[in-house]
N, C-alpha and C positions, 0 to 999 in steps of 0.2 A: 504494500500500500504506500501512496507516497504519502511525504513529511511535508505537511504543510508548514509555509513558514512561520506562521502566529505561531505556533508547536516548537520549531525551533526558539524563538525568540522568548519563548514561556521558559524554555529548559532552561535557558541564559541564566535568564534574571533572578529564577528561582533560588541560584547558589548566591545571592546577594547579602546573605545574615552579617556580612562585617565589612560590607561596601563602606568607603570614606562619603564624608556630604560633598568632598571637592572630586578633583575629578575619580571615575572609576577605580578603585584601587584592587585589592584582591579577596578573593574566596577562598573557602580550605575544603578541599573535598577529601572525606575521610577525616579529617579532623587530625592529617597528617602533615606532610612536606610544604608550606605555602609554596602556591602557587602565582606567578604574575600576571599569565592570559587569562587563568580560570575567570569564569563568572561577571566578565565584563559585560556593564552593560551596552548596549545597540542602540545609536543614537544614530539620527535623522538631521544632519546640517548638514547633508548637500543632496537630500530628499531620495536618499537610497540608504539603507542599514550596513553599516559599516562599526568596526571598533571607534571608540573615541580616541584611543591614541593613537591611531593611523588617518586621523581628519586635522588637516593644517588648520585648525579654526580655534580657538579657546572656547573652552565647552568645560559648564560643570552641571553634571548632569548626576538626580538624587534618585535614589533607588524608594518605590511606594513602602519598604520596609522604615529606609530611615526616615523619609514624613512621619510614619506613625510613632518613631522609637521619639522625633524631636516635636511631636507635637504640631506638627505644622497644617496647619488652617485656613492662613490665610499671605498675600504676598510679603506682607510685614514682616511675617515671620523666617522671613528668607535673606532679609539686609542683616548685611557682615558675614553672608555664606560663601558669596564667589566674591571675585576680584572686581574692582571696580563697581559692583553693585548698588545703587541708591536706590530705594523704596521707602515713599510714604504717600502722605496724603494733598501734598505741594499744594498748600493754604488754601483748599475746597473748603467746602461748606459741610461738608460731610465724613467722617472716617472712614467710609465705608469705598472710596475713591482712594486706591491704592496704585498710587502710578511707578512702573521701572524708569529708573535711567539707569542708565550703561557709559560710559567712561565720557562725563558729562555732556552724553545726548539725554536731552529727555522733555514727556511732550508739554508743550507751551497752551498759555492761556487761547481759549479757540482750537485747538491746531490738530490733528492728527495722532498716532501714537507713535516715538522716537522709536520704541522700544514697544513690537508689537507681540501679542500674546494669540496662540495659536491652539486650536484644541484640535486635534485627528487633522491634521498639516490645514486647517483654514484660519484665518484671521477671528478673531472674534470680533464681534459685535461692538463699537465704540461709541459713547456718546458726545456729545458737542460740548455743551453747558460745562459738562465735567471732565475731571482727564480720564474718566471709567472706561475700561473694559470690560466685558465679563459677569461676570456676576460670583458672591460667594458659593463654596461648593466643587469649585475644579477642582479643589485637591484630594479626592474622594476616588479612590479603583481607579488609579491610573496605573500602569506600570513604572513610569517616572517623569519625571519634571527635570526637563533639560534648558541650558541659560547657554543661549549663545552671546558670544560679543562682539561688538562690530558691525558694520554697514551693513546690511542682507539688500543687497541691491539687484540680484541678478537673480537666483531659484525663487524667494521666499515672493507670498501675494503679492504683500501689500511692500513699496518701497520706505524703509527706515533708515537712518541715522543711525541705531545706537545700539540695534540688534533684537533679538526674538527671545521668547519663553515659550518653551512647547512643551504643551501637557500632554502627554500620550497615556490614552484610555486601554483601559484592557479590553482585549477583542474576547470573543466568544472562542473557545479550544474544542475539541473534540472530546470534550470530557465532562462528569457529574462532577461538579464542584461548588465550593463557592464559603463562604463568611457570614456571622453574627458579629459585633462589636457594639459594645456598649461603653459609656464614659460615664464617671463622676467624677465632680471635683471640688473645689473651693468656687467663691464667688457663683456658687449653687448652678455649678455645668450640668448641661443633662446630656450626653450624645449618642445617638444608636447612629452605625452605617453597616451594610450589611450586600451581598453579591449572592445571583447564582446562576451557574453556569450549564445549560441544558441540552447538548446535542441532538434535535429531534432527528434527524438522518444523519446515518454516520457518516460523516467527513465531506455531507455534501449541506446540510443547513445543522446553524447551530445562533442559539442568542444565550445573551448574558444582560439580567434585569439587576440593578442596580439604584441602592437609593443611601441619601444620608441626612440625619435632621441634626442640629446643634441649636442649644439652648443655654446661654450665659447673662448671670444680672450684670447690671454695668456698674462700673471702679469711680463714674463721679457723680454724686450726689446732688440733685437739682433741688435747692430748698424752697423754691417759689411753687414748683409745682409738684413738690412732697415725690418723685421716681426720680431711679437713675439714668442714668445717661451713660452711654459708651458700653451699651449692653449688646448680645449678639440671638442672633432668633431667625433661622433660614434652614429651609430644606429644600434639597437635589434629589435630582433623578437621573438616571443613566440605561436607555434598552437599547444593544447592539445585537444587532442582526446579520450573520454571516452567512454568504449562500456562494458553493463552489460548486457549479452545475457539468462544469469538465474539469478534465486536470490541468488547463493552459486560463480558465477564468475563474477572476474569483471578486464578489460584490458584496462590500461594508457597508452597512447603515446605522448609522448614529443617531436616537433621538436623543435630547436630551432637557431639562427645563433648572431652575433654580427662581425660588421667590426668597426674599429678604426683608424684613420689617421689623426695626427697634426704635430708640426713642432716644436717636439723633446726637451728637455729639457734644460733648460738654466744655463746650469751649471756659477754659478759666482768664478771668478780667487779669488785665496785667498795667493800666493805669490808662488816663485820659491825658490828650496834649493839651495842658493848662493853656501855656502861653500863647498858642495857637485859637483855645477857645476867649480868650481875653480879648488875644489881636481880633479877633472877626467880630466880640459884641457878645458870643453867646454865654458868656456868665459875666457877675461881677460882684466884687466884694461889698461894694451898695448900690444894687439893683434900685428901680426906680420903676413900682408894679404900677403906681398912677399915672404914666406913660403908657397909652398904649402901641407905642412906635417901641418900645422896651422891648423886645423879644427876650432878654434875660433871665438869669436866676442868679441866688448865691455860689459863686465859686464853691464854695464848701460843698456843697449839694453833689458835686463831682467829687471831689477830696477824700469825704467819707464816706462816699461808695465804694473807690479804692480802698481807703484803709479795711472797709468791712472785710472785703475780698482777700486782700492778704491777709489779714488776721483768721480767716476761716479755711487759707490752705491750698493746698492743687489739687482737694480730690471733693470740692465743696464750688457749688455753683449757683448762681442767682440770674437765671434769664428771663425776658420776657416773654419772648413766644414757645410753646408746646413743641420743640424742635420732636421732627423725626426723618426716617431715610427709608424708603423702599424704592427696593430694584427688583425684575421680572424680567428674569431672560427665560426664553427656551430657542429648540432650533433642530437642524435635520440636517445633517451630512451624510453624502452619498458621495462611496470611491470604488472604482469598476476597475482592476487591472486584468487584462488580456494578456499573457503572454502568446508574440508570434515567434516560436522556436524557441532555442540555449539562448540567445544574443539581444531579442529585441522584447521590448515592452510598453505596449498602451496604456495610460492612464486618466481617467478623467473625475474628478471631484468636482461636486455639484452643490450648495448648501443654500440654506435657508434659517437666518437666524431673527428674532425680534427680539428688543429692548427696550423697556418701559421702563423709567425712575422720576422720584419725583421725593421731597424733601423740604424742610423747613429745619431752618438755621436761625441762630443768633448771634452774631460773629463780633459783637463787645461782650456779651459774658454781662452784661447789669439788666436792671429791671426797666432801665434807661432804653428808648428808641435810636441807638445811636447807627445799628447796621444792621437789618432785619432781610433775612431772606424767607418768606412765607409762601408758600405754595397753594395752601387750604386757609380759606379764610375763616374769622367763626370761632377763633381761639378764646377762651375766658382768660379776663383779662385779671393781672395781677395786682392786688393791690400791696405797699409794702409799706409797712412805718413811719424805715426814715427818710423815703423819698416826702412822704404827707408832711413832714416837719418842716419841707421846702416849699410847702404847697403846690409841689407836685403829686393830682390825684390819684392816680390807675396809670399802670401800662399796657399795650396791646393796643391791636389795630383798629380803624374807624371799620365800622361796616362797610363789607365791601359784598354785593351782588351773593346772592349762594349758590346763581349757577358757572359764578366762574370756578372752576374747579377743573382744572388742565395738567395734565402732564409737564414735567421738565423738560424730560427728552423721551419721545419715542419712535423708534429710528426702526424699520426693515431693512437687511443688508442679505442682498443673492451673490453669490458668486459662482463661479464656473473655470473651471481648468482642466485644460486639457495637457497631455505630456507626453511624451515622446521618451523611454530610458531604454538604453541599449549599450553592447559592448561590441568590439572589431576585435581584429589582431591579437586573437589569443588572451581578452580579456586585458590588453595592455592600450589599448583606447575606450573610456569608457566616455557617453554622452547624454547628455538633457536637454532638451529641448519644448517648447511648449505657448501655449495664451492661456491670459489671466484677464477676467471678467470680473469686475469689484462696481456695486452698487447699491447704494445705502443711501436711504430718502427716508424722511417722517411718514410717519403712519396717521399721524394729527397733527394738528396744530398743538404747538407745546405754549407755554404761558408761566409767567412769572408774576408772584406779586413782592416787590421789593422796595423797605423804607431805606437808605440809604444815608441819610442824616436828619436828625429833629432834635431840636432845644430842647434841653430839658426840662424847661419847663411848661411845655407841649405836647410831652411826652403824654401818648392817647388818643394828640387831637392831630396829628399830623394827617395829611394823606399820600398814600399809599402809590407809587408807580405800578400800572398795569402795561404788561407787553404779551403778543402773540409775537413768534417767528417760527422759522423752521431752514434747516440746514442740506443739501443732498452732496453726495459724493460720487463721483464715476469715476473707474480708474479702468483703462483696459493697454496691455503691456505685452508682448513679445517680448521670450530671452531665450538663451541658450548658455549651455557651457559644455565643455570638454575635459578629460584630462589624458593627456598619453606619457605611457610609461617607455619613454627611452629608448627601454631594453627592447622593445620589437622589433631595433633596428641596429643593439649590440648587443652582447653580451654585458661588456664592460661599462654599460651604462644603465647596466637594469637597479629598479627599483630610483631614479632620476626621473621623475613625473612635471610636464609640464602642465598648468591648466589657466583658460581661457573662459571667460561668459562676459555675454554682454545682453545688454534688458534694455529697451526703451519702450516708453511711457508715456501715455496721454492724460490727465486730469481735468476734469469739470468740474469744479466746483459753483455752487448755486444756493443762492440767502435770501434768505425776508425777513424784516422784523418790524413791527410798529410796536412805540410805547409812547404813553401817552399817561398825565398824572391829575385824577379826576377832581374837581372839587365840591362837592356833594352839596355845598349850598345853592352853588350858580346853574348847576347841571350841566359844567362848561368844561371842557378837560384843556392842558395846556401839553403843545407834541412839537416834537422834530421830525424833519424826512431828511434820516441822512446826513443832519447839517444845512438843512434848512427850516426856519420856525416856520411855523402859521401861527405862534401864539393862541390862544384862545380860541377851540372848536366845538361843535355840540358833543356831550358825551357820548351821547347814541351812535353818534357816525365816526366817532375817534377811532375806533378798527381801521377804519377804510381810508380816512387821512392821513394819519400819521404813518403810513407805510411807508417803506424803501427798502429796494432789493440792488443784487447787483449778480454779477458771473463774472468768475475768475477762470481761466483758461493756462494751462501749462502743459509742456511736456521737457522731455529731459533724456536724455540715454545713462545709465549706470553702464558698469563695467567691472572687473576683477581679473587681473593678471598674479598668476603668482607661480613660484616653483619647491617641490619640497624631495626629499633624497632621504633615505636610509642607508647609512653608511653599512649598519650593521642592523638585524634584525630588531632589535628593539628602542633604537635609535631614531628617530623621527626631526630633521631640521628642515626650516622653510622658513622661506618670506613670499610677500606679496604687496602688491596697492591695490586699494578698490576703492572706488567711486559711491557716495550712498547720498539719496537723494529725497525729500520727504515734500508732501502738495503742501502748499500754503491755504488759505482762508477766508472765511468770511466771516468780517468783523459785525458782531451782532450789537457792538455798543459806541458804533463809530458816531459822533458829532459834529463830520467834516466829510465831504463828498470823498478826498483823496485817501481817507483811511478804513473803507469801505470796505476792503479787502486787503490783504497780505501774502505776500511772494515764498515761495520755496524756498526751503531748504538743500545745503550741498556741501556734500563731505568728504574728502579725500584723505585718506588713511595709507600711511607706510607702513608698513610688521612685516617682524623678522621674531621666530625664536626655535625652542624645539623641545618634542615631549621625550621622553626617556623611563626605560625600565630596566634595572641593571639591579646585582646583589652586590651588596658589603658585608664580604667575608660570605657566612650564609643566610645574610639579613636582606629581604628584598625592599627595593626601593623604587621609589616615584621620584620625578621631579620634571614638571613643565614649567619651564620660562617665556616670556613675552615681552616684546619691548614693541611701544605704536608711538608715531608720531601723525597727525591729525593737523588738517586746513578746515576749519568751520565754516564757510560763509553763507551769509545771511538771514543768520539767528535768531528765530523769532521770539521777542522778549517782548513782556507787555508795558504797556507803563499808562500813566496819565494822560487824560486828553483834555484840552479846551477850545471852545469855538468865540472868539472875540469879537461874532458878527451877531451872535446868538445868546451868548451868554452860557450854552450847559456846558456842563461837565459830563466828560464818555471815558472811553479807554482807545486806544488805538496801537497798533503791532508792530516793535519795532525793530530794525536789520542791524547785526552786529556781525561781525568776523572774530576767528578764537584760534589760538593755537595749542593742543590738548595735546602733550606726551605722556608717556603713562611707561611704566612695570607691571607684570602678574604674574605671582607666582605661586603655583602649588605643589604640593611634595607629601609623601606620607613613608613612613619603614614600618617594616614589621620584626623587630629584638627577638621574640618569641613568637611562636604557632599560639595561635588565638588574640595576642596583643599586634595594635596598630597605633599608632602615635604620626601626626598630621597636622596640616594647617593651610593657610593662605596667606598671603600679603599681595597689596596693590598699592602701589603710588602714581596718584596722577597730579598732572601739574596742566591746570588752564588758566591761560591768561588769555585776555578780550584783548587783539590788536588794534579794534578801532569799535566804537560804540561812542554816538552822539546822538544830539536830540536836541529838540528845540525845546522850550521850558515853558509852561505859564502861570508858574508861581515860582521864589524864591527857592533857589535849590543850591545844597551845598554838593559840589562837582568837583573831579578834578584838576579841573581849570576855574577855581576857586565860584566864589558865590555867587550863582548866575541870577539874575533879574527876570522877569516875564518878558518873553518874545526872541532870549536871548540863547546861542546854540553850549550845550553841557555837554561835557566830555564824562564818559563814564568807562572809562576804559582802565582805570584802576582799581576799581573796586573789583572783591573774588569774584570770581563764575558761581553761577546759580547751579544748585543741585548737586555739585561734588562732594566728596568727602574725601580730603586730602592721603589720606593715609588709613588705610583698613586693615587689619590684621585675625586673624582666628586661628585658632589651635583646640584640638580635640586629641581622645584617647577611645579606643574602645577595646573592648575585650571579650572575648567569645568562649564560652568551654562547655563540654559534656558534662554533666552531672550522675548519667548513667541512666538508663531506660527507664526508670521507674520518677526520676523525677524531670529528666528535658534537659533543655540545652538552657544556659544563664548566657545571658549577654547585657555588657554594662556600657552606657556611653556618656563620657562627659564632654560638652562643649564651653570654650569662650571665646566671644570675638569684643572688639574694639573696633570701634568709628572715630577717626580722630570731628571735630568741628567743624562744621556744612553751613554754608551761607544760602537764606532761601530769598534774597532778594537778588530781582531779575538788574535792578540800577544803585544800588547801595550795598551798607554792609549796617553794623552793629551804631557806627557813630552817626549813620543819619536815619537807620529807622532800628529802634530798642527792640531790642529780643532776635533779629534775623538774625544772627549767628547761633544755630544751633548747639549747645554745649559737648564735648565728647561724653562718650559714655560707653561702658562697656559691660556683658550680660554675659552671667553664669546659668547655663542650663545641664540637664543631669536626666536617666533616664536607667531603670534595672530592668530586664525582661526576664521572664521565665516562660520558655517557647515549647512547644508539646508535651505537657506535663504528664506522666506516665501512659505515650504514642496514643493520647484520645485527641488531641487533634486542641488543647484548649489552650491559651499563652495568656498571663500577666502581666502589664504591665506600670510601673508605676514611674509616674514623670515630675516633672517640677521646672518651669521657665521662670528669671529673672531670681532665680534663690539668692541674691541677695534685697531683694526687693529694693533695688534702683531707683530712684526716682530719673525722670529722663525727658525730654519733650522731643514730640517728633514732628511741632509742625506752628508758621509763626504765620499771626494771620496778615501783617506786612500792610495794616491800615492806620498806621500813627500819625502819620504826614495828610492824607487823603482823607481819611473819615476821623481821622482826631482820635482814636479809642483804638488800644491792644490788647488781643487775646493770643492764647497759644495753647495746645493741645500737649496733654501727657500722655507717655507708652506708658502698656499693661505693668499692673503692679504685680508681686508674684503670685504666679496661678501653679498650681500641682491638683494632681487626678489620678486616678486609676482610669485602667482599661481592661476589659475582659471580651477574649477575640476568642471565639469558636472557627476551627476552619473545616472542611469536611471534605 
């Protein structure tokens, strides 16, 4: 009978019990000799299965054991794994918007994803609004979770900058199998995930039904509205359908869905710009309420709201609005390979995915209306003490309509590829070839309600901006590549691999938004198009005034030349350049006709380095090195907008060039049979070679303190999203205990983040709190794996055992909306696990 490849690819991974998190390291079969090929896993960066240390590409790729051994969840929980890795929530509205960057690509305000995430080789699903992808729940039955880095400009869909994350799902096997797992833990976790795998005809259909729920209370405490905040509450699904009807075809079907709903993020107050709210009028030390040109209150009113807030801590919160966040993905991938003969291969993937989110934020953290993202209107509103001492009454919103009630983002995205893999020459030219079909349009009109700034002592009476827009995407691309091996033309030049691809691209990008900000005594709303007023329109017809749209039009060619050799068998050196290239935008908060839209991204990367597997004395070892040198241009950063014809305030997207060198290294030994000892290091170095802008307020630059209207250099301040220096080191340890009681296996990690600056034009000395602080997490994990051969494992975990305190995210509104907040990572969480497998 033939061996299907899922069937190989299962045997692989199966001996994965003491894989490293970095890259693949080794298995022990028999529990004798280590070995350095065994058990490797089979990863997908140049969209054919190959070992990871015979792919020129930096690849760290986690085996589904060690997700479960380290707890991993969610992408969060993967920053300080690989080299160069940045993940967080890059100052959204929500925690639940977990963005990658990769050796500082990563994606911008509006923009695309730097750093695209892939489930069964498609793009997921991205929103506009947010820098989201996905949905919680990917990291549920997959076989592993691989982290490429670098441009993927040439095989992968969609064109990035900064590189890819590919989840690889478990396929259906020709076998009765499958899991129970349940979780408890602290901060009262509930989680079952569970598989099974049912071959109805043998070895010609077979499906594997999959699901997982997670239930956690949230770590910050909201006392206005008595619940927590930063809690977690989602369940996945997963039916994969396998149908091999001959021995040369064989057809994957993926459904799959994830819904998500908790009770929004807890953003903690971190102080008000005084001197800013004095200079504009909105407080003052003797107000003057028999004015009523006053818009004022007491200074203090701000002061000791502050004070309140620090005195009550970083896991204590006081917001106005009922924050929450849900997301609703599902979707359907379809992949058909044909084989025609040994040498050649059809493939086409087909998908179909939707994403619905939608959320309400507080992003000052007070009881105060100073930055309000609300989605649903109709929140009860807060009354507090000692805002009533300022005679400020209630917070929360005017009434606003109760059938506006709209999605943030809901985006359909089809795609379609076709592909061409095949081998010549003895298996010493191999090729790919192929079209990519990329289209992701709204399914509705999406809608925001957003207060933006109000007095505090107005705080209630303000009104509310109302906007509809919607965002569509096309991308359709031809590429190819090659690689030939030398030797089909010497001897003395085998295993000397040349490879070649090149991709080019067309993008359409296409926008509408109207918003307009109603005033419920007049019936009159006040709108822009664009950057142009009409001041003053009926509110009834304000949808259909205040519009403006626009289309952005691009294309580009990427490319990848590179060469790699084996001198000796487990020897792997190479360099290359590649070309990565990413669409630009449509600006949904522009205030000026020229900032309507935003230009493409382009990335030119040099590397060189080599992976390696060799013994010391009889110790076997790893050690992959990396070295890139990177051309950034035309960076899309966000910053402030003003219209001097019009008066509003927007945002608008702007172009910067960067020069990003970088290190990565990882390495693991193994001293002893069962013991592994491991780590990683990365250092990147970016600096902006040129970054300007024109100004319309006071800004301290590096071409000193520029006035309104006047051009700001910002080319000194850090790169946004880096993290200069990352380090991690782990241990783990595997052994027999004897049949009667399983196999023990023990793992401890830690890694270090050196300081991340998350402002796209500044740093710490022009806006408080953007430099993220270092910080470094001890995590720890004991297993007891088929405890007397019934098939049952314990396990017992613990992340952050020092209980850290740490922030992963600065909301970078001090200057702009007068008021800073910033988010805390998880405080220590530990659980059990109890996994049945059968």
């Amino acid at each position: 009978m033939r061996v299907s490849r899922s069937k190989v690819s299962v045997r692989c991974l199966c001996g994965t019990a003491a894989l490293a998190v970095t890259s693949p390291v080794f298995a022990q079969e028999g529990r004798s000799e280590p070995s350095i090929s065994a058990g490797e896993i089979i990863v997908n960066a140049q969209r054919r299965e190959e070992r990871a240390q015979d792919v020129p590409v930096v690849i760290t790729a986690i085996s589904s054991q060690k997700l479960e051994q380290l707890d991993i969840n969610e992408p969060q929980d993967l920053y300080g794994m690989a080299p160069s890795l940045v993940v967080g929530n890059q100052g959204q509205a929500t925690r639940d918007v977990q963005s990658f960057s990769i050796r500082g690509q990563s994606t911008g305000f509006l923009s695309s994803p730097a750093v695209a995430q892939y489930l069964s080789e498609v793009p997921l699903v991205a929103s506009v609004s947010l820098n989201l992808q996905g949905a919680p729940g990917l990291f549920s039955d997959v076989e592993n979770v691989q982290i490429l880095a670098g441009a993927q400009g040439t095989l992968f869909g969609r064109n990035t900058t900064g590189g890819a994350v590919l989840f690889m799902p478990r396929k259906p096997v020709n076998q009765v199998e499958g899991y129970i797992q349940g979780s408890v833990g602290n901060l009262n976790l509930r989680g079952v995930e569970g598989a099974i795998n049912i071959p109805i005809i043998d070895d010609k259909l077979m499906i594997r039904a999959a699901g997982a729920f997670m239930d956690r209370d949230g770590f910050t405490r909201d006392l206005s509205f008595n619940k927590n905040r930063d809690d977690v509450h989602w369940y996945s699904g997963k039916l994969g359908i396998l149908v091999r009807p001959t021995e040369s075809i064989e057809n994957y079907t993926l459904i799959f869905g994830s819904k998500s709903s908790n009770n929004g993020s807890g953003f903690i107050h971190k102080g008000f710009n005084m001197a800013a709210l004095r200079a504009y009028g909105f407080c003052s030390d003797t107000p003057n309420f028999q004015d009523p040109a006053n818009l004022a209150t007491y200074c203090s009113a701000y002061t000791d709201i502050s004070a309140r807030a620090a005195a009550e801590g970083p896991r204590k919160t006081r917001l106005s609005v009922d924050a929450y966040s849900k997301i609703e993905l599902w979707g359907v991938i379809n992949s058909t390979d044909i084989e025609l003969g040994d040498n050649l291969k059809l493939r086409n993937i087909i998908s179909y995915q939707r994403l619905k989110d939608d959320y309400a934020a507080d992003q000052d953290g007070t009881p105060l209306q100073q930055y309000e993202l609300n989605q649903n209107a109709g929140f009860p509103t807060v009354t507090d003490p000692l805002l009533a001492g300022y005679g400020i009454p209630l917070a929360g919103y005017n009434p606003i309509a109760p059938t506006w009630n709209y999605p943030r983002d809901e985006i359909g995205q089809f795609t379609e590829e076709f592909q061409i893999q095949g081998n010549a020459l003895d298996s010493k030219l191999q090729f790919t070839a192929g079209y990519f079909h990329f289209n992701a349009k709204p399914e509705s009109e999406w809608g925001t309600v957003q207060l933006t700034y109000c007095p505090a002592l107005y705080t209630g009476l303000c009104s509310a901006t109302l906007s509809n827009e919607g965002v569509s995407n096309k991308s359709d691309a031809f590429y190819g590549q090659t690689t030939l091996d030398l030797g089909a033309f010497s001897p003395a030049l085998d295993s000397l691999r040349l490879t070649a691809g090149y991709r080019y691209t067309w993008d359409t990008i296409k926008g509408f938004v109207s918003r307009w900000t109603p005033d419920p005594l007049t019936e009159t709303s006040s709108c822009l198009i664009g950057g142009n007023t009409l001041g003053d329109v009926p509110t009834a017809n304000a949808r259909e005034l205040c519009e403006f749209s626009d289309t952005l039009k691009s294309k580009a060619p990427t490319w990848t030349f590179g060469v790699d050799y084996k001198p000796i068998k487990d020897i792997l050196i190479y360099a290359k350049v590649s070309r990565g290239y990413k669409a630009g935008g449509f600006n949904t908060y522009a205030v000026r006709e020229e900032t309507r839209t935003f230009a493409p991204e382009k990335l030119t990367t040099y590397e060189a380095g080599f992976k390696s597997d060799f013994q010391l004395g009889r110790m076997p070892v790893r050690l992959n090195v990396t070295y890139y040198h990177s051309n950034y241009l035309n960076i899309q950063r966000p910053q402030g907008d003003y219209n001097p014809e019009t008066g509003a305030s927007g945002a608008q997207v702007l172009a910067a060039t960067a020069r990003i060198r970088g290190v990565e290294i990882e390495g693991s030994i193994r001293p002893l049979p069962g013991l592994e000892l491991g780590g990683t290091f990365s250092r990147t170095n970016a600096d902006y070679r040129d970054f300007k802008a024109v100004v319309f307020s006071p800004t301290q630059a590096c071409n000193g303190l520029k006035q309104y209207g006047e051009v700001a250099d910002f080319s000194c301040y850090p790169f946004q999203f880096v993290t200069p220096t990352m380090y991690s080191v782990y241990g783990s340890y595997d052994m027999t205990l004897g049949q009667d009681l399983g196999d023990l296996s023990l793992y401890v990690s830690y890694f270090h983040v050196a300081s991340q600056n998350v402002m796209p034009s500044g740093d710490s000395s022009t806006e408080p709190g953007a430099e993220l602080e270092p910080y470094g997490l001890l995590n720890a994990s004991a297993s007891l794996r088929n405890i007397g051969g019934t098939g049952l494992d314990l396990t017992v975990f613990a992340n952050n055992l020092t209980n850290k305190l740490y922030r992963t995210m600065n909301s970078n509104s001090f200057n702009n909306l007068l008021a800073s907040t910033t988010l805390f990572g998880e405080p220590r969480t530990y659980g059990l696990k109890v996994k049945y497998s059968f």
